[in-house]
NUKE-172169 format. One line per field, with one value per residue: residue number from 0; residue in three letters; y, z, x of N, C-alpha, C, CB in turn. Coordinates in nm, 2 decimals. Glycine has a CB too. Example, Ala and Ser with C-alpha at 12.3 -4.5 7.8 and 13.67 -1.06 7.14 Angstrom:
# NUKE-172169
resi <- c(0	1)
resn <- c(ALA	SER)
ny <- c(-0.57	-0.22)
nz <- c(0.78	0.71)
nx <- c(1.32	1.28)
cay <- c(-0.45	-0.11)
caz <- c(0.78	0.71)
cax <- c(1.23	1.37)
cy <- c(-0.33	0.00)
cz <- c(0.78	0.79)
cx <- c(1.32	1.29)
cby <- c(-0.45	-0.06)
cbz <- c(0.90	0.57)
cbx <- c(1.13	1.41)
# end
This chain:
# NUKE-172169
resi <- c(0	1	2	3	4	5	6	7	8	9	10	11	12	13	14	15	16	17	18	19	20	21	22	23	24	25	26	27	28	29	30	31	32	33	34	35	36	37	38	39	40	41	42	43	44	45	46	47	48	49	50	51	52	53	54	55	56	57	58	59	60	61	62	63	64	65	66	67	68	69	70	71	72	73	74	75	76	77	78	79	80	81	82	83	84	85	86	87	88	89	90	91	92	93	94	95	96	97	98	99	100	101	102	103	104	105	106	107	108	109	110	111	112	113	114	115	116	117	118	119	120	121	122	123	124	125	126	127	128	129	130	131	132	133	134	135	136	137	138	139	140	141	142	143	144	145	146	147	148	149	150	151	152	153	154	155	156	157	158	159	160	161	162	163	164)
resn <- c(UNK	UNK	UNK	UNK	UNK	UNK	UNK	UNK	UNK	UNK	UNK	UNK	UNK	UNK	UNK	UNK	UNK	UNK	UNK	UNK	UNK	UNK	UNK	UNK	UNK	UNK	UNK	UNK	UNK	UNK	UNK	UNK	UNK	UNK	UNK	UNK	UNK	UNK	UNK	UNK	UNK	UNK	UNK	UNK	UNK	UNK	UNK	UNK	UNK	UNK	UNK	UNK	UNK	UNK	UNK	UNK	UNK	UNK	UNK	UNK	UNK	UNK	UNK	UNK	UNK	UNK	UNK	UNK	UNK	UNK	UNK	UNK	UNK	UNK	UNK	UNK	UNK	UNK	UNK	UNK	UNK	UNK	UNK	UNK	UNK	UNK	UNK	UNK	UNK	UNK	UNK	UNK	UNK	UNK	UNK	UNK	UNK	UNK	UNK	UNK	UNK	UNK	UNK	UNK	UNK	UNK	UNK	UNK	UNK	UNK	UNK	UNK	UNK	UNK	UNK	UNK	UNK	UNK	UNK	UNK	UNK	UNK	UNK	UNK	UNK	UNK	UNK	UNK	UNK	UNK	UNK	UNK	UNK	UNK	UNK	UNK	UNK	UNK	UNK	UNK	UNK	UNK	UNK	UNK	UNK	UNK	UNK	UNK	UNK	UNK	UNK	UNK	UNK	UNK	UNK	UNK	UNK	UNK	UNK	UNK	UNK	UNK	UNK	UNK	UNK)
ny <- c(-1.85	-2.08	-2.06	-2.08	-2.26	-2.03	-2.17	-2.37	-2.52	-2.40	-2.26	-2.56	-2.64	-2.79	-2.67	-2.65	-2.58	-2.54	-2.58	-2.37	-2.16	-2.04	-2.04	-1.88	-1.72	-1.59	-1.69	-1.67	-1.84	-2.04	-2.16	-2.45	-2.38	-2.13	-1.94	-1.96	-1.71	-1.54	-1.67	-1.62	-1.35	-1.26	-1.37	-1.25	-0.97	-0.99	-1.12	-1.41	-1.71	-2.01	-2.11	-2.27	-2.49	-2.50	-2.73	-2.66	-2.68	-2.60	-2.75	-2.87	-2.94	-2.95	-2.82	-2.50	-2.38	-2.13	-2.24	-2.38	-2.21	-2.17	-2.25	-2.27	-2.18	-2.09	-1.82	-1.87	-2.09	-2.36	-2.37	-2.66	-2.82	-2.78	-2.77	-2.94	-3.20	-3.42	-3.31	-3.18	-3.18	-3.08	-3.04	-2.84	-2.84	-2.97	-3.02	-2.84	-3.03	-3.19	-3.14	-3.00	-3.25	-3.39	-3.20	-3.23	-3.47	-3.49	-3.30	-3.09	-2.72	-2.62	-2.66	-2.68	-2.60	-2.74	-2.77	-2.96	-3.05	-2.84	-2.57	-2.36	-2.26	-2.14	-2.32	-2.27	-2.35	-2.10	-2.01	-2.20	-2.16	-1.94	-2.04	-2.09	-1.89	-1.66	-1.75	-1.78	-1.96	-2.03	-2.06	-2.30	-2.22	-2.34	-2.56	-2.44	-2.40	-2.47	-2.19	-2.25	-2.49	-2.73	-3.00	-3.13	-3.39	-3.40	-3.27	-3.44	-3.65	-3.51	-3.45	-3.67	-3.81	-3.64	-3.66	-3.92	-4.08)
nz <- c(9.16	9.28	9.37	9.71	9.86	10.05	10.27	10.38	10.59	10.80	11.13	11.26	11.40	11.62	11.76	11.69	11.61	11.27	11.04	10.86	10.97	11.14	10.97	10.77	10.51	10.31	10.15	10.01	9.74	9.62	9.35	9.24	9.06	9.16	9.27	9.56	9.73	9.64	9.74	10.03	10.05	10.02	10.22	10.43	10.38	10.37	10.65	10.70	10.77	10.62	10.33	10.07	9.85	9.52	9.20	8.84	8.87	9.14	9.31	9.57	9.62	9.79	10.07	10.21	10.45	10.70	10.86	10.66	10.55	10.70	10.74	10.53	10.25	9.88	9.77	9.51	9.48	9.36	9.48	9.46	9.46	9.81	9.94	10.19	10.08	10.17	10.18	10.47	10.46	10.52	10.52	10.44	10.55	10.78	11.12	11.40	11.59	11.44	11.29	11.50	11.61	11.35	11.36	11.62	11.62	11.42	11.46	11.35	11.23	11.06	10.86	10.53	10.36	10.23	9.96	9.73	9.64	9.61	9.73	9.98	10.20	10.52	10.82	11.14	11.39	11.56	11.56	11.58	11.88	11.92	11.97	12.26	12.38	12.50	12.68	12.96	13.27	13.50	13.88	14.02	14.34	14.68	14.88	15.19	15.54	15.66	15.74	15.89	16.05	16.01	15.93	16.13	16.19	16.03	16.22	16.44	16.35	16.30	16.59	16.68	16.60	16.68	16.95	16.90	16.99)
nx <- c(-0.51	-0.71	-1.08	-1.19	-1.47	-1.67	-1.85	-1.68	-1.47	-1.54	-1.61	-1.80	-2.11	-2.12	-1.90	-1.63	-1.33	-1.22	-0.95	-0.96	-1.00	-0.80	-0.56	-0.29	-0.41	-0.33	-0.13	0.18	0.37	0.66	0.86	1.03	1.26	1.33	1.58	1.83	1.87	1.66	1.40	1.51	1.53	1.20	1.14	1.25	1.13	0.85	0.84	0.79	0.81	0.83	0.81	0.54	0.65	0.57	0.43	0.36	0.04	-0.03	-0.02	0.11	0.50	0.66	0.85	1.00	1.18	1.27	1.45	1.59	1.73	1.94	2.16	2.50	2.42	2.47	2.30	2.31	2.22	1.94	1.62	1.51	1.67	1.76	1.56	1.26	1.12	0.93	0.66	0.43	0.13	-0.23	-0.61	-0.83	-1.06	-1.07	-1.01	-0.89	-0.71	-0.63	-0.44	-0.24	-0.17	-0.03	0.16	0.31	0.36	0.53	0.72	0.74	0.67	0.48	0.23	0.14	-0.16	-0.45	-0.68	-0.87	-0.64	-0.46	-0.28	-0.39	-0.34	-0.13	-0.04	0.07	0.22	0.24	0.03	-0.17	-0.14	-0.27	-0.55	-0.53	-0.38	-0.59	-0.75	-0.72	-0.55	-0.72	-0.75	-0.90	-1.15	-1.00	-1.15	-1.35	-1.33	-1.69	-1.93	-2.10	-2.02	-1.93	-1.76	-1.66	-1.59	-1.35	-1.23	-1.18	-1.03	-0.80	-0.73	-0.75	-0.54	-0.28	-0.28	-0.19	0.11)
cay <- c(-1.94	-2.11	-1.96	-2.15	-2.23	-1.99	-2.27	-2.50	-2.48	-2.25	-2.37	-2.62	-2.62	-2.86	-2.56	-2.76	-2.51	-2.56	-2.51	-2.27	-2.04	-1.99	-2.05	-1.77	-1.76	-1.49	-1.74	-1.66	-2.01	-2.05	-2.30	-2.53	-2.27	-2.01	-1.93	-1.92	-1.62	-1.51	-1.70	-1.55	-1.20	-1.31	-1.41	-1.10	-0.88	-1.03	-1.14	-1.52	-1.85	-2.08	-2.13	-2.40	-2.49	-2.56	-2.74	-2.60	-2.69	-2.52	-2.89	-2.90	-3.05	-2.95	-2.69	-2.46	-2.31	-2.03	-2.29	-2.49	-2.13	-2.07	-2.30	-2.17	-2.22	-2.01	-1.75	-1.92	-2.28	-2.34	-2.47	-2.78	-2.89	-2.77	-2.79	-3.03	-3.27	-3.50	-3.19	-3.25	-3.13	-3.08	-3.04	-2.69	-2.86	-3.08	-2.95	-2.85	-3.12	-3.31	-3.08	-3.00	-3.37	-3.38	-3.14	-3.30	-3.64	-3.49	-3.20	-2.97	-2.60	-2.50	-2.76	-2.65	-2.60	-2.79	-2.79	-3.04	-3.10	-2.69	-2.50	-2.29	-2.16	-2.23	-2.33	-2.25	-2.37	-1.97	-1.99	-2.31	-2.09	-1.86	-2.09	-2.06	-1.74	-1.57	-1.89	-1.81	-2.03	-1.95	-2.22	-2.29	-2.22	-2.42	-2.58	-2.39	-2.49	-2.41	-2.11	-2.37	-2.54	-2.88	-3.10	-3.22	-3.56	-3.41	-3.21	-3.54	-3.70	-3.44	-3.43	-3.78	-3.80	-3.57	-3.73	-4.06	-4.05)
caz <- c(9.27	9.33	9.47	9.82	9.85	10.15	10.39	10.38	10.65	10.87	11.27	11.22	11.50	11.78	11.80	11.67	11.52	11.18	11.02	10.78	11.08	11.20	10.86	10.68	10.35	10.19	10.12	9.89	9.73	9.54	9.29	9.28	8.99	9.22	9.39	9.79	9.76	9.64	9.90	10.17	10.01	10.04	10.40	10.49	10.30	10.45	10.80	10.71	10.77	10.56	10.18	10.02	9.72	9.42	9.04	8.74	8.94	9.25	9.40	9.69	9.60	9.89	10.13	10.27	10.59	10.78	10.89	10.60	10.48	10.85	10.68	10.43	10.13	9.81	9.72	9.34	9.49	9.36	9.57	9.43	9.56	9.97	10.02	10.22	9.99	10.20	10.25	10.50	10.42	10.58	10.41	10.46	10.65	10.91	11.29	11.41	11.64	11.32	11.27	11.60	11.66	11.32	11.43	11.72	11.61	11.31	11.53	11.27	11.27	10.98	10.75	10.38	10.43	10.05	9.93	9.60	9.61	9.56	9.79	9.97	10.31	10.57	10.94	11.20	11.50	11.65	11.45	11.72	12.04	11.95	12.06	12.42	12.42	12.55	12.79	13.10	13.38	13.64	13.99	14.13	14.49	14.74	14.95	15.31	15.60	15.61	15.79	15.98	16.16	15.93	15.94	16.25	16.16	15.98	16.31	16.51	16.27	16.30	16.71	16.78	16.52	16.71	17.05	16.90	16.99)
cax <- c(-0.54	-0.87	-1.14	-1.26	-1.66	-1.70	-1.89	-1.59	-1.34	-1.57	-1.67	-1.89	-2.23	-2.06	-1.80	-1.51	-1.25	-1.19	-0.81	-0.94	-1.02	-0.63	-0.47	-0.33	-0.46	-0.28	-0.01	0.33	0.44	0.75	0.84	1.17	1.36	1.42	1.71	1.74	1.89	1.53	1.34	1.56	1.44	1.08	1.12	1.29	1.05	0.71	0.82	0.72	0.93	0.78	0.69	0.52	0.69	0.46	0.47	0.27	-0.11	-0.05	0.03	0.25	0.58	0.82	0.85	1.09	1.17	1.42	1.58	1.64	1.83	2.02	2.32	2.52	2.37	2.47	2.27	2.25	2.10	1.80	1.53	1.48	1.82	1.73	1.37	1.14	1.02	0.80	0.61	0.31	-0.02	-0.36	-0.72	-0.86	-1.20	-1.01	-1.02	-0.76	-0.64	-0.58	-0.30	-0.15	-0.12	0.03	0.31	0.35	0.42	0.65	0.83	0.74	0.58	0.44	0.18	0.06	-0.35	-0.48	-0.82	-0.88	-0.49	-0.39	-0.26	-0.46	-0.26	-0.05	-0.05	0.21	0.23	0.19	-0.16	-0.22	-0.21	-0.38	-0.66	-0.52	-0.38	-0.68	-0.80	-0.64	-0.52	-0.79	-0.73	-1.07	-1.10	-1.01	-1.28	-1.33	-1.51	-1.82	-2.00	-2.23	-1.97	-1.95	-1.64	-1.67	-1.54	-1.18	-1.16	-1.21	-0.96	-0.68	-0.72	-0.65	-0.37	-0.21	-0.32	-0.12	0.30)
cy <- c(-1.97	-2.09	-2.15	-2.15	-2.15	-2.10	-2.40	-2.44	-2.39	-2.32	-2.45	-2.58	-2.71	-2.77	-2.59	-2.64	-2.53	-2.51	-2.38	-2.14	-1.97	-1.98	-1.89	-1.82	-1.69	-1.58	-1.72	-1.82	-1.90	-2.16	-2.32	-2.50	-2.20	-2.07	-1.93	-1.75	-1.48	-1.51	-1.59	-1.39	-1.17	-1.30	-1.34	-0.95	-0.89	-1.13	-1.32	-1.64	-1.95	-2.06	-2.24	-2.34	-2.57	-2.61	-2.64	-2.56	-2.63	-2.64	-2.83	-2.97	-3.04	-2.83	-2.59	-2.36	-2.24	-2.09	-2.38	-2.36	-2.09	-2.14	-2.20	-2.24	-2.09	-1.97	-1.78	-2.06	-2.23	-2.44	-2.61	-2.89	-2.85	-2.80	-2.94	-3.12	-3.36	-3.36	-3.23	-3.15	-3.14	-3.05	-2.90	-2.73	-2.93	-2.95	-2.95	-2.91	-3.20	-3.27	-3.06	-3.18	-3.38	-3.31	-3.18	-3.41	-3.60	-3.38	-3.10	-2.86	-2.52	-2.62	-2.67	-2.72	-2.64	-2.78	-2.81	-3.01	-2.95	-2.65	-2.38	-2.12	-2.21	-2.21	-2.32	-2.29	-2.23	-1.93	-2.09	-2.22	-2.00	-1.89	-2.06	-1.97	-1.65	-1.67	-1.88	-1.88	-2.00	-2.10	-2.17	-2.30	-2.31	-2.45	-2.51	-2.46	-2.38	-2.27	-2.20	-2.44	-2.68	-2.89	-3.14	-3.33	-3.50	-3.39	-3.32	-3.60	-3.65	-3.42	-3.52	-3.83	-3.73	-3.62	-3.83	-4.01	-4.13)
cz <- c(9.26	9.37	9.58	9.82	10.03	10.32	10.40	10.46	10.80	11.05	11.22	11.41	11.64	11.83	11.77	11.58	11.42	11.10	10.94	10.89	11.14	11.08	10.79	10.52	10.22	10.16	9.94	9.89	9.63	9.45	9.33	9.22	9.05	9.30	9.51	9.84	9.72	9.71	10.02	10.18	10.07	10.21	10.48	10.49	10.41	10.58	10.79	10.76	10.73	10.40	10.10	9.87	9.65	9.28	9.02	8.82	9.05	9.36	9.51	9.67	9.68	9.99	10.18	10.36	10.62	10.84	10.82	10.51	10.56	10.75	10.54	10.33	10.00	9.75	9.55	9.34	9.46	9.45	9.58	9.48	9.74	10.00	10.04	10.10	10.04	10.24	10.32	10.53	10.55	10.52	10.51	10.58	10.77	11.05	11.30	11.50	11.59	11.34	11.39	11.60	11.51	11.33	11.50	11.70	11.49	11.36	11.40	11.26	11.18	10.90	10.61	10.41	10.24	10.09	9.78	9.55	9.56	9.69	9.86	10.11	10.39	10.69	11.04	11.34	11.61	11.62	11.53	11.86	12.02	12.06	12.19	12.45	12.53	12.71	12.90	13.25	13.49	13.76	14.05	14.26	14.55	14.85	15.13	15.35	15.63	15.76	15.92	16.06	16.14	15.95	16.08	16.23	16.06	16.15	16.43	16.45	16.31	16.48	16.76	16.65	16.61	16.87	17.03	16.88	16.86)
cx <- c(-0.69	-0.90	-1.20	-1.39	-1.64	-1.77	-1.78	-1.47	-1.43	-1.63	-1.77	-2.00	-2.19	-1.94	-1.67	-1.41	-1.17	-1.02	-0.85	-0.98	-0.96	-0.58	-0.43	-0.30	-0.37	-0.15	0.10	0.36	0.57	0.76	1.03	1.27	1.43	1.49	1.68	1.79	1.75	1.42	1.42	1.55	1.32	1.05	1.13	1.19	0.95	0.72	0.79	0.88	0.92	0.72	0.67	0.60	0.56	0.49	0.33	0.06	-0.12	-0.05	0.15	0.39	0.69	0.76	0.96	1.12	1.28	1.53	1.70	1.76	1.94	2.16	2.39	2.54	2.38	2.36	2.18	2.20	1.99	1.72	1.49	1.59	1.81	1.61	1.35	1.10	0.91	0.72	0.47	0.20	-0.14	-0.49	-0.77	-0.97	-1.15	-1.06	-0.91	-0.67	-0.55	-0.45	-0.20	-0.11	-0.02	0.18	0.39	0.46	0.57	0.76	0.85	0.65	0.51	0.34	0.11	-0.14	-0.36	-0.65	-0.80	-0.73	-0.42	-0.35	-0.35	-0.43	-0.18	-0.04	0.07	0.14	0.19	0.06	-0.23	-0.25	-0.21	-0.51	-0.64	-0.47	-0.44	-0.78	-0.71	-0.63	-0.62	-0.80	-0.85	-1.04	-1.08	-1.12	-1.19	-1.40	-1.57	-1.86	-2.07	-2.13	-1.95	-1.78	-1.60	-1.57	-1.34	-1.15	-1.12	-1.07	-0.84	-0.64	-0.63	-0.54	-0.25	-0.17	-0.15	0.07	0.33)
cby <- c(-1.87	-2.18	-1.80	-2.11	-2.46	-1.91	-2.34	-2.56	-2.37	-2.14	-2.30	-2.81	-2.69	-3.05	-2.53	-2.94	-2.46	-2.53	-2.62	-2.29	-2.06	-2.11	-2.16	-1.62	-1.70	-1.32	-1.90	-1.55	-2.19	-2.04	-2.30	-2.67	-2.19	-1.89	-1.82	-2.09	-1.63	-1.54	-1.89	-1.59	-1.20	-1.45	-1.48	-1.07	-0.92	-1.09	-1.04	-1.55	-1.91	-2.11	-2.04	-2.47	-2.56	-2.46	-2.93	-2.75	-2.81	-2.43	-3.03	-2.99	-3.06	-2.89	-2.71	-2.46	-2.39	-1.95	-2.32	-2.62	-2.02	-2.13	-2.50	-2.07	-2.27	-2.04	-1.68	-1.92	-2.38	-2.35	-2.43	-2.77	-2.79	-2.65	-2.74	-2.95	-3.35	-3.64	-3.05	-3.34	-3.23	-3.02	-3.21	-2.58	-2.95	-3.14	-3.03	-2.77	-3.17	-3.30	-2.94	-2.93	-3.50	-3.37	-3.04	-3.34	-3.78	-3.45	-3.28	-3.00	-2.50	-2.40	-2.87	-2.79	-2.36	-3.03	-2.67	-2.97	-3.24	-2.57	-2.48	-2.41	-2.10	-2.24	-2.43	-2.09	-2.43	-1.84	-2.05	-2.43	-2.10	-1.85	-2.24	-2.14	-1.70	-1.51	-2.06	-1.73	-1.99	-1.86	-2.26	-2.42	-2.17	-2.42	-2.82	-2.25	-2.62	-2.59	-2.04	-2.52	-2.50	-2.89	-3.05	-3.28	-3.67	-3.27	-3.10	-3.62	-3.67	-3.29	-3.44	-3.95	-3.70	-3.44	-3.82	-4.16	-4.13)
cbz <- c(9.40	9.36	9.36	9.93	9.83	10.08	10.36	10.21	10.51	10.75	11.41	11.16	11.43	11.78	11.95	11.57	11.57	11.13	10.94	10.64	11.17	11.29	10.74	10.73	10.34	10.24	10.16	9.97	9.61	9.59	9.08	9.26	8.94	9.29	9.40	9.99	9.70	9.57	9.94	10.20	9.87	9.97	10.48	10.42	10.13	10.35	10.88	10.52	10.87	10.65	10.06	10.02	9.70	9.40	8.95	8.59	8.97	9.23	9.29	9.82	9.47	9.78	10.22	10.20	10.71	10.91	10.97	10.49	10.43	11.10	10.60	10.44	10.17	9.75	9.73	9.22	9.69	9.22	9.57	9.29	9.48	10.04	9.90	10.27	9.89	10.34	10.15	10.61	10.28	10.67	10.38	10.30	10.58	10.89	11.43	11.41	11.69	11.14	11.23	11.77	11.70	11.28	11.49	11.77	11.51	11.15	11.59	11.15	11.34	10.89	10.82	10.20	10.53	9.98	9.96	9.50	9.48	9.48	9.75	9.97	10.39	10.52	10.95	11.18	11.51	11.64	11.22	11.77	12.17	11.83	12.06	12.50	12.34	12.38	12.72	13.13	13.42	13.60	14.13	14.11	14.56	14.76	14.95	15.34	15.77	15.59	15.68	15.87	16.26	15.74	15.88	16.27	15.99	15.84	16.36	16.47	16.15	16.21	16.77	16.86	16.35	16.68	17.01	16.74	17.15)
cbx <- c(-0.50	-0.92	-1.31	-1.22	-1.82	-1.78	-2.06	-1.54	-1.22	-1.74	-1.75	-1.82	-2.39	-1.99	-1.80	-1.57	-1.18	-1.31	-0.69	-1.02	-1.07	-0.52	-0.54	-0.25	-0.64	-0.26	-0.05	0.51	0.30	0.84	0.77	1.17	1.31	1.34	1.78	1.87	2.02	1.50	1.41	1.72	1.40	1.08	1.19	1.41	1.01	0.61	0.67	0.61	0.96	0.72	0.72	0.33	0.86	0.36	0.47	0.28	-0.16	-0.20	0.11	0.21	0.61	1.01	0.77	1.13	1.17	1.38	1.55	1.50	1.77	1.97	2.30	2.64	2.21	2.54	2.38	2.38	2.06	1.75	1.44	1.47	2.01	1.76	1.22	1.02	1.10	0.82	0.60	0.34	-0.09	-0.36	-0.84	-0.93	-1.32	-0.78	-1.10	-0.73	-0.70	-0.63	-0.32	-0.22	-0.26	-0.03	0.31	0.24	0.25	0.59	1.00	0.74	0.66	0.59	0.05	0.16	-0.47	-0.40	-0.91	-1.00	-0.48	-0.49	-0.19	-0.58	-0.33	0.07	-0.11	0.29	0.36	0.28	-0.17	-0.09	-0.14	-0.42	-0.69	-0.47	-0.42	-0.80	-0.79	-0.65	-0.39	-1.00	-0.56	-1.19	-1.16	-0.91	-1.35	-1.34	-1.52	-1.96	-2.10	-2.34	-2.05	-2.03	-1.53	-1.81	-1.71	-1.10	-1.25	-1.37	-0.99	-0.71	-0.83	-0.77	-0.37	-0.27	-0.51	-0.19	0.40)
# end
């Protein structure tokens, strides 16, 4: 695997969260040979739901998901016959709005993270909220009246409303 230049991918100074900041890196590829009964090993083994498939360069040429194995698909398919082939990418430096909106728009949960057209990791939709995870809901107070004795004018308001049949 190619090594990454360390300053690529990392927050940039306007605070903008870069994908390589969620992604995980330690990514398992497969290629389009193996079986799915190998994949579905893999998946089982290391907890994942997603592996980019790769040719010879470490290119992206498909991908394949937990759910593309939930059908029943023999054991001796090789991947090249079920997998993703429009598989959709993202560049390791992007922000990561790029991507959620990506997902969004394609109703899919997982994108291949590339740097100089290799593989480099892979994003999941539970690697997105993270960001808000920890950002909790807090409702700002509601306005009181005041100590001093201000609003006069709602109280005025709410009298003769009440006044009127």
């Amino acid at each position: 695997m190619k090594k990454v230049p360390r300053d690529v991918g990392t927050s940039s100074e306007s605070g903008l969260v870069k994908i390589a900041d969620l992604m995980t890196a330690l990514v398992m590829t497969v290629t389009r040979g193996q079986s799915v009964g190998h994949v579905r090993e893999l998946m089982a083994r290391h907890g994942v739901h997603s592996l980019p498939v790769v040719n010879a360069e470490n290119e992206p040429i498909g991908i394949v998901t937990s759910t593309d194995l939930v059908e029943t698909v023999a054991d001796e398919t090789l991947l090249g016959q079920i997998m993703t082939r429009e598989v959709l990418t993202v560049p390791l430096y992007a922000d990561v709005h790029i991507a959620a909106r990506i997902m969004r728009n394609h109703h899919v949960h997982h994108l291949v993270v590339t740097h100089e057209k290799e593989v480099v990791g892979v994003l999941s939709s539970f690697d997105l909220l993270r960001l808000v995870e920890n950002k909790r809901f807090v409702p700002k107070n509601m306005p009181t009246r005041s100590a001093k004795g201000g609003g006069e004018r709602r109280r005025r308001e709410d009298g003769a409303a009440e006044e009127q049949p």
